[in-house]
C-alpha positions, 0 to 999 in steps of 0.5 A: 638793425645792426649786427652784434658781435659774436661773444668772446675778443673782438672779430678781425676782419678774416679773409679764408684761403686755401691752399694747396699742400706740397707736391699736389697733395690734397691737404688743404688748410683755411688760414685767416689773419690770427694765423689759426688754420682749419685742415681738411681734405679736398681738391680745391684750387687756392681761392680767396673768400671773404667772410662774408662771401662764405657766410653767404655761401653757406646761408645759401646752401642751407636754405637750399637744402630746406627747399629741397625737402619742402620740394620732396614733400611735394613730389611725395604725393606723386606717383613712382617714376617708370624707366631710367630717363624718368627716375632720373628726372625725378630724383635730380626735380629738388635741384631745380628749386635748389638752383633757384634759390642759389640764384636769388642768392647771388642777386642778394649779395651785395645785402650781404655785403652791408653788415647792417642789412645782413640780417634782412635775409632772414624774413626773406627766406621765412616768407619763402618757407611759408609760401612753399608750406602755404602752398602744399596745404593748398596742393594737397587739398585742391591738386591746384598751385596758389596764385591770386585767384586762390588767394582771393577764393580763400579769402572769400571763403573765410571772411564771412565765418571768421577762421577757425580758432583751430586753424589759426592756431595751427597756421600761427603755429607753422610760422613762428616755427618758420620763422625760427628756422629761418634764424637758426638757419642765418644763425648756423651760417654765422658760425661756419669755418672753412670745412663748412664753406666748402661743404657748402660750395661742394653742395651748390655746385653738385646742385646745378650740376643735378640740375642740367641734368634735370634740364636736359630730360625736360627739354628732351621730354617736352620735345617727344612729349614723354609724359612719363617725365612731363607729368611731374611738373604739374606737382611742384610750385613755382615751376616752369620746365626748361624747353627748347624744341630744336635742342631737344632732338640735339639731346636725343642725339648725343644720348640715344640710349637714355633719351631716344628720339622716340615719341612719347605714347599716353600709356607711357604715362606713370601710373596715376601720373597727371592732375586732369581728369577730362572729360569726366564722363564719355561723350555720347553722341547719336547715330545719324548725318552728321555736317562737316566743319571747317575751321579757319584761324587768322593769326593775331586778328584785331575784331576792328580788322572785319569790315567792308574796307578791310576784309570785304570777303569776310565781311560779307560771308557774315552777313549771312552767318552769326556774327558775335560783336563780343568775343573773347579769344580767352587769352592774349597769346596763340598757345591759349586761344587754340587750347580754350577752343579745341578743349572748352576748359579755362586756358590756365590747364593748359600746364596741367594738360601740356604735361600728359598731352598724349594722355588728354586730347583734345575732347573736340577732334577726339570726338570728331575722330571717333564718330568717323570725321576725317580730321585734316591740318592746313597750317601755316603756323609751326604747330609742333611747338608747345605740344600743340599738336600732340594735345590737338590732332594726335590723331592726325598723320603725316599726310593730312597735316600739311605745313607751310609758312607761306599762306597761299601753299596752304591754302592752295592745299585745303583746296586741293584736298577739298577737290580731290575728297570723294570718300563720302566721310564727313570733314574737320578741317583746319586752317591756320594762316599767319600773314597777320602775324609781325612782321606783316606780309603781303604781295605789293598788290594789298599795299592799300593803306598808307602810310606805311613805317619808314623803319620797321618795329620803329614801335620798340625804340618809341612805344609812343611813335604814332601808330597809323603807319604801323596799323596801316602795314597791319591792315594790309596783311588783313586785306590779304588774309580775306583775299586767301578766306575769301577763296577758301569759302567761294571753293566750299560753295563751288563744290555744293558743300558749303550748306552742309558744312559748320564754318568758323572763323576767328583769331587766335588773339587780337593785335594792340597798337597803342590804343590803350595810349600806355605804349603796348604793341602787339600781343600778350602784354595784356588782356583789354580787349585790343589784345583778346577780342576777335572776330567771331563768324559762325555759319551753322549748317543750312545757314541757320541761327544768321544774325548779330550778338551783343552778348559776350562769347568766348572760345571756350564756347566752341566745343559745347557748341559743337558737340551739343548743338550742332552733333546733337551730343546728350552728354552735359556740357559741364562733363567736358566743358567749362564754356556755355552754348553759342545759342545760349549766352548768359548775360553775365559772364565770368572767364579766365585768360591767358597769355604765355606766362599769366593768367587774369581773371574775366568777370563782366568786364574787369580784369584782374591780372593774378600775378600781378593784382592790377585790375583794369577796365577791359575796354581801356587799361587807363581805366579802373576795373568796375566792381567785381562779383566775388561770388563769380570771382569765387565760382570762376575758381572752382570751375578751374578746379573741375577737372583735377584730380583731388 
């Protein structure tokens, strides 16, 4: 559609310049090519600004400013802020949105630039209005953000009934207003002069400036886990707070006064801060002996990797152990797999636990730590990223958590500890080792498989290279990991412990090399099951339960497992947990998993990936996804609601 003419004599083409008057003064006139001038005041250095280029500007600054108050209305359901560092970051949150949108802004320039296409800007900004309104209807109802899965659940829901008449009066209603907003505010930008261009630059840049301020208490924030800041993230759309764990304390050191270099407590949280409520109930457990529990993670193990030719000292450990031949790690990433097992919930709370982490540990080591258990660390995976550790052993001091990027340290510490522990006390250990991790280490000793890559991560130039040498460089690590377990439980049956003791041991993720033939390496690209299905081996204590499973588990199993089974706990499983017992698998199962930055849903072997809609067969990404249950699919998204406030 073409642009029309404004009323009145033809429009020259106008170029604004400003310019500064005599001697420095802060006159300034905007003078197009008719001669006609604007004066105002201001300190602006001489710029040339393109008519169009201004109306941009100001088009920009308007829609900002309306997202800003959409952003408002959603901080509004928030609770006060508590101390300057928190009331600051609150007050500056509506820049973040504000930036955004100046952003996507600069990226549509060059629509601005064809006269023709100029007006395409306008259902642009309505179908941002009306996800911004779409989704406070959906917040304020559910305390839960749209995605696809919402989208889906709400479809679900009203396709049977039909919608409301006075539903879709009021939502046909909503956007023909913002519809009309979104021309009147392209209209207003159509109209502006060389004042309003400068207001509007003036805006945009106080925005961004409100903004790295807003990004430096974010990244200060998440590193001292201050949930007096964090826990606002959890009441805005289209959020993902700036982080940076190492600059954090950087920003710590140049404002000590504002930012000190303090840890964050759980009280420290505002008042009514947070959307979790977990566990809904107590966690009761009886009186009386209680096993020890160890726990060993194996970085981005493959389910492939546990056999006789690979990890023989694993594999023969589940001989005699419970084997489940179809686990799921809950996700195709670290961050997600520890969360869905230390806390049993679906991984995509994590945003909503990782911003009051102090405020909601995890259920499990809280438990274990209440009943008495001495709750020990072995890691060689860096923990204090990602709030990991704040969410997962808070409980847990300096001199029982022990970090080391070398695999043998930690494991020479687990066995050290193992010895010297007299105390009687019943253990929770935890053990992370990460050779399995790219790029593999291992000793020359475990350079079993060959061939190897002649040109390490050749994979990134030639997604389709062939993936033998790699996967051979990546078995060689297994081998050593299983050499490091194999230790570790041969030292536990040493000591007499080992009949008394729940052992697990599993993955975090899976590991993919190319065996979806769609050129993906790695992990957290997507969640077939070469990326989330692990090893699953459970010795449960006096080696009871030994034996084999076809049906699908999942690490958000564990806790129930643990607190019901094992510790006897009488609280419902449902209280703290969306997971079901190990011993008591359904046949169908519906989960929900999670990489760093999308969620996708499970349901009897379909995947469908919530931010982008693609479905795929789990077992194969080249396959279409079987037909999904959408009473499950429905359910799936209520349970992910169950531990939010409302």
């Amino acid at each position: 559609m073409a642009e029309s003419p404004r009323p009145g004599k033809a429009r020259a083409p106008r170029t604004f310049r400003f310019t500064a008057g005599a001697r420095g003064a802060n006159f300034f006139a905007a003078r197009d090519c008719t001669g006609s001038s604007v004066g105002f005041s201001g300190s602006i250095r001489a710029v040339s600004m393109p008519a169009f280029i201004r109306d941009h500007a100001v088009l920009a600054a308007l829609t900002a400013a309306v997202t800003m108050l959409a952003v408002a209305a959603f901080l509004a359901r928030a609770p006060l802020p508590s101390g300057p560092a928190a009331t600051l970051y609150f007050v500056t949150l509506p820049a973040y949105h504000a930036t955004a949108v100046l952003l996507v802004f600069v990226l549509l320039l060059p629509l601005a630039a064809v006269p023709g296409l100029r007006l395409a800007l306008v259902p642009l900004i309505l179908l941002w209005l009306l996800f911004l309104a779409a989704d406070l209807v959906v917040f304020r109802s559910m305390h839960m953000h749209i995605d696809l899965a919402v989208l889906d659940m709400i479809h679900f829901d009203f396709r049977s009934i039909g919608v409301p008449v006075p539903v879709l009066a009021v939502a046909v209603a909503a956007a023909a207003a913002l519809g009309w907003l979104s021309l009147r505010l392209w209209r207003l930008s159509r109209q502006s002069r060389g004042r309003t261009a400068a207001a509007a630059l003036a805006f945009l840049g106080l925005s961004v400036l409100l903004f790295l301020v807003n990004s430096a208490i974010s990244i200060w924030a998440n590193r001292y886990d201050r949930v007096e800041v964090t826990a606002y993230a959890n009441y805005l759309p289209a959020f993902l707070p700036v982080t940076s764990h190492a600059d954090g304390e950087r920003i710590a050191a140049l404002f000590p006064a504002l930012l000190p270099p303090v840890q964050g407590e759980a009280q420290d949280a505002p008042q009514g801060g947070g959307l979790v409520r977990y566990p809904l109930a107590p966690v009761a457990c009886p009186e009386g002996p209680r096993p020890s529990i160890l726990v060993v993670f194996i970085e981005s193990l493959q389910a492939d990797m546990l056999s006789p030719a690979v990890m023989p000292n694993l594999d023969r450990f589940a001989a005699g152990a419970t084997r489940f031949d179809r686990h799921i790690a809950n996700g195709s990433a670290t961050v997600p797999g520890l969360f869905a097992f230390f806390f049993g919930v679906h991984p995509s709370y994590y945003g909503a636990f990782r911003n009051t982490a102090r405020q909601n540990p995890s259920v499990l080591t809280q438990t274990l730590h209440d009943l008495g258990y001495a709750v020990r660390v072995f890691s060689s995976s860096y923990l204090e990223r990602f709030a990991l550790r704040s969410l997962i052993f808070p409980m847990v001091g300096d001199a029982d958590f022990v970090h080391d990027r070398s695999d043998e340290t930690v494991r020479a510490a687990f066995l050290d500890s193992l010895r010297a522990d007299d105390s009687g006390r019943p253990r929770f250990d935890f053990v992370f080792l990460t050779a399995t991790h790219h790029p593999y280490r291992y000793p020359p000793a475990y350079e079993r498989f060959r061939p190897l890559p002649v040109v390490e991560a050749g994979f990134v130039l030639n997604p389709r290279a062939d993936p033998v040498p790699y996967k051979n460089d990546y078995r060689n690590s297994a081998a050593y990991i299983d050499a490091q377990v194999g230790e570790i439980l041969d030292a536990l049956a040493a000591a007499g412990r080992l009949d008394d003791t729940l052992v697990i041991v599993t993955g975090d993720h899976a590991e993919e090399f190319d065996e979806n033939r769609q050129g993906y390496w790695g992990h957290g690209s997507n969640f077939t099951r070469w990326q989330t299905q692990v090893p699953f081996v459970v010795r449960f204590p006096g080696g009871a339960h030994a034996g084999r499973t076809g049906r699908t588990s999942a690490h958000v199993d564990a806790v129930p497992t643990i607190l019901g089974d094992v510790l006897g706990c009488t609280t419902p499983a449902d209280r703290y947990s969306t997971g079901e017992s190990l011993l008591a698998l359904p046949e169908r199962r519906a989960l929900v998993l999670s990489s760093y930055a999308a969620n996708a849903s499970w349901i009897d072997g379909a995947v469908i990936e919530r931010g982008t809609g693609r479905s795929y067969d789990w077992q194969d990404l080249g396959l279409p996804a079987p037909d999904v249950d959408r009473e499950a699919q429905r359910r799936l998204v209520e349970s992910e609601a169950r531990f939010r406030l409302r």
